[in-house]
Biotite code that builds the C-alpha atoms (Angstrom):
import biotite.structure as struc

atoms = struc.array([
    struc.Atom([67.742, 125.421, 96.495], chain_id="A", res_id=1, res_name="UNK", atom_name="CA", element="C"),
    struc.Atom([65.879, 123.009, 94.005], chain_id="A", res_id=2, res_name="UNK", atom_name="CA", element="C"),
    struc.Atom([66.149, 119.645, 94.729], chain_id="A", res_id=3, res_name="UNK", atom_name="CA", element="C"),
    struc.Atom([68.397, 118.732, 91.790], chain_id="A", res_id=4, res_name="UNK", atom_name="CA", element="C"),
    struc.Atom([70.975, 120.969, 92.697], chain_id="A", res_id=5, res_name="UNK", atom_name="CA", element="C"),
    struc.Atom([72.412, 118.816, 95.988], chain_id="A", res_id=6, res_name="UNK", atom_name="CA", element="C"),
    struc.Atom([75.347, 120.617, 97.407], chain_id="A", res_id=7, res_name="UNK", atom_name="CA", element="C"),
    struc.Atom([78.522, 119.001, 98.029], chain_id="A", res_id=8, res_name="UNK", atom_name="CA", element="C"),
    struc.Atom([77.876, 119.100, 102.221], chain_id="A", res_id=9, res_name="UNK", atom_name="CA", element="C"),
    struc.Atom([74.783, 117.547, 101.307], chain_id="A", res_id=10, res_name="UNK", atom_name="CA", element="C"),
    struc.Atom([75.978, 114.774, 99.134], chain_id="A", res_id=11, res_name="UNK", atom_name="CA", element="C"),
    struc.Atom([78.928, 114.573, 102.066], chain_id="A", res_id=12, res_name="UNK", atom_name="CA", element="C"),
    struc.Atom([76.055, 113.816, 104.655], chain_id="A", res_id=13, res_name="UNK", atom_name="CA", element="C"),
    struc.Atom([73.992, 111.290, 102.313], chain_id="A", res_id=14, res_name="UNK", atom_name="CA", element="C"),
    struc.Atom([77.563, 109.368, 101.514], chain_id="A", res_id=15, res_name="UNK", atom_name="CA", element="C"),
    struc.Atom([78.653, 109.186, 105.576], chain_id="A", res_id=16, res_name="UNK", atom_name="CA", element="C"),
    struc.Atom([74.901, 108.077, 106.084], chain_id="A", res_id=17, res_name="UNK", atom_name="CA", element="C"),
    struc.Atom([75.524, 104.856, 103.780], chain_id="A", res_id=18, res_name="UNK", atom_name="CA", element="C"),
    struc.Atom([79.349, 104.060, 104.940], chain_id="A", res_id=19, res_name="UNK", atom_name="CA", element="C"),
    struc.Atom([77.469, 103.867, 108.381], chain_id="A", res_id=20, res_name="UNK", atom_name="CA", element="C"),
    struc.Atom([74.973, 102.144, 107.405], chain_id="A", res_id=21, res_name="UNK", atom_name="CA", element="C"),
    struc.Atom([77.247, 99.641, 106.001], chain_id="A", res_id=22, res_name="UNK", atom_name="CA", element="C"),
    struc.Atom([79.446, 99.384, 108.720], chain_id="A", res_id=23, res_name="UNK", atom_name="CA", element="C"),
    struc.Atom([76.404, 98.826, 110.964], chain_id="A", res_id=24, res_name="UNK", atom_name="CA", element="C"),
    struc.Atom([75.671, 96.010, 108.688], chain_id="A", res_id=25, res_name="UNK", atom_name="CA", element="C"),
    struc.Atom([79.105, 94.746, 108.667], chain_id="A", res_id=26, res_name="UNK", atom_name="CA", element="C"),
    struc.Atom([79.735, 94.682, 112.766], chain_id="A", res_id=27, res_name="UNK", atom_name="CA", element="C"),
    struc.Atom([76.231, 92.664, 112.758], chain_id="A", res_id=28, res_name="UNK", atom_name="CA", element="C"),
    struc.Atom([77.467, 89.981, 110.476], chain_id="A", res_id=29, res_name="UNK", atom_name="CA", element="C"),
    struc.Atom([80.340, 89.826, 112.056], chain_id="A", res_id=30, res_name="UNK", atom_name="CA", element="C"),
    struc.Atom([78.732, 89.668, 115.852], chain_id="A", res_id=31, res_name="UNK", atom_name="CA", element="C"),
    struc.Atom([76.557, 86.783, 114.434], chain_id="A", res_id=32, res_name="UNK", atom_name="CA", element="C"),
    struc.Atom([79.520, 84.531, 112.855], chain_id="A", res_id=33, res_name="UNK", atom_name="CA", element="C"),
    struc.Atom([81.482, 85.168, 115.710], chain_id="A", res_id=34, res_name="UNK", atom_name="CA", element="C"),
    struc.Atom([78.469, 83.620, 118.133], chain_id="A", res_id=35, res_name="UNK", atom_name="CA", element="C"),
    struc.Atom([77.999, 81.249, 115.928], chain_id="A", res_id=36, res_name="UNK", atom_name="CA", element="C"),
    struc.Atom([81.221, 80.217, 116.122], chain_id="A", res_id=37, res_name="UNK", atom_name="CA", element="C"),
    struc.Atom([81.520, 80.259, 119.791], chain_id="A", res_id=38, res_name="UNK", atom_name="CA", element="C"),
    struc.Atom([78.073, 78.337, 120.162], chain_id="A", res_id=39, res_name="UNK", atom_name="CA", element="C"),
    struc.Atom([79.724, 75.354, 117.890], chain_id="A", res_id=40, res_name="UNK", atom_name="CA", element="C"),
    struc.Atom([77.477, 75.842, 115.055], chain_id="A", res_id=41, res_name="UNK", atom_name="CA", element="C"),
    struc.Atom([80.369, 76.665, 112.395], chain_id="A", res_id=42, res_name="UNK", atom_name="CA", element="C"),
    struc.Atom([82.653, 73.720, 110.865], chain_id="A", res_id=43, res_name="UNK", atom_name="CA", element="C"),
    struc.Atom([85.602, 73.033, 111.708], chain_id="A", res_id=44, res_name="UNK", atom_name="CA", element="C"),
    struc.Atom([87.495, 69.804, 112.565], chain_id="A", res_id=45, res_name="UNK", atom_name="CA", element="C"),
    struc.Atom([85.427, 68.368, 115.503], chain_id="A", res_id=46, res_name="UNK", atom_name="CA", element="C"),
    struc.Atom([81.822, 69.309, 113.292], chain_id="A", res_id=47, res_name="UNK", atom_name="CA", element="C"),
    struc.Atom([79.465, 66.733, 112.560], chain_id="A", res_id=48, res_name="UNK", atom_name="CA", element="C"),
    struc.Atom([80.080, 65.218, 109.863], chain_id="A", res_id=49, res_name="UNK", atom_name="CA", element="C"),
    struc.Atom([83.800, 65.650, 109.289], chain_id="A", res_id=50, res_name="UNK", atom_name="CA", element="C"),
    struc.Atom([86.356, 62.885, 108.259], chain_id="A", res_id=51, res_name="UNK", atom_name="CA", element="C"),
    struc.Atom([87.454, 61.227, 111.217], chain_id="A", res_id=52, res_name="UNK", atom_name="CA", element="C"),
    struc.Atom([91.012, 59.585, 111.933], chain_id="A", res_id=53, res_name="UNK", atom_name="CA", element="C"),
])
C-alpha cells in the first residue's frame, strides 16, 4: 500500500499515539505545579511579596 493511501487503522494508531502523547505531557505539567505548589514556590496568601494585614 503506497504511502499516501493511510488506512483508517493506521490513521487510528497515529491519532491514539498523539492523545498519549499529550496526556503524557499533560500529567507532567501537572506533577510539576503540583510540587511546586507543595514546595511553597506558587503564590498564594502567605507568598513573598503579598499585601499584608
Amino acid at each position: 500500500m503506497p504511502a499516501a493511501e493511510l488506512g483508517p487503522a493506521h490513521n487510528l494508531l497515529e491519532r491514539h499515539a498523539r492523545e498519549t502523547a499529550l496526556d503524557h505531557r499533560a500529567e507532567l505539567v501537572g506533577r510539576l505545579l503540583h510540587g511546586l505548589q507543595q514546595a511553597g514556590l506558587l503564590l498564594g496568601k502567605d507568598a513573598a511579596g503579598s499585601a499584608q494585614p
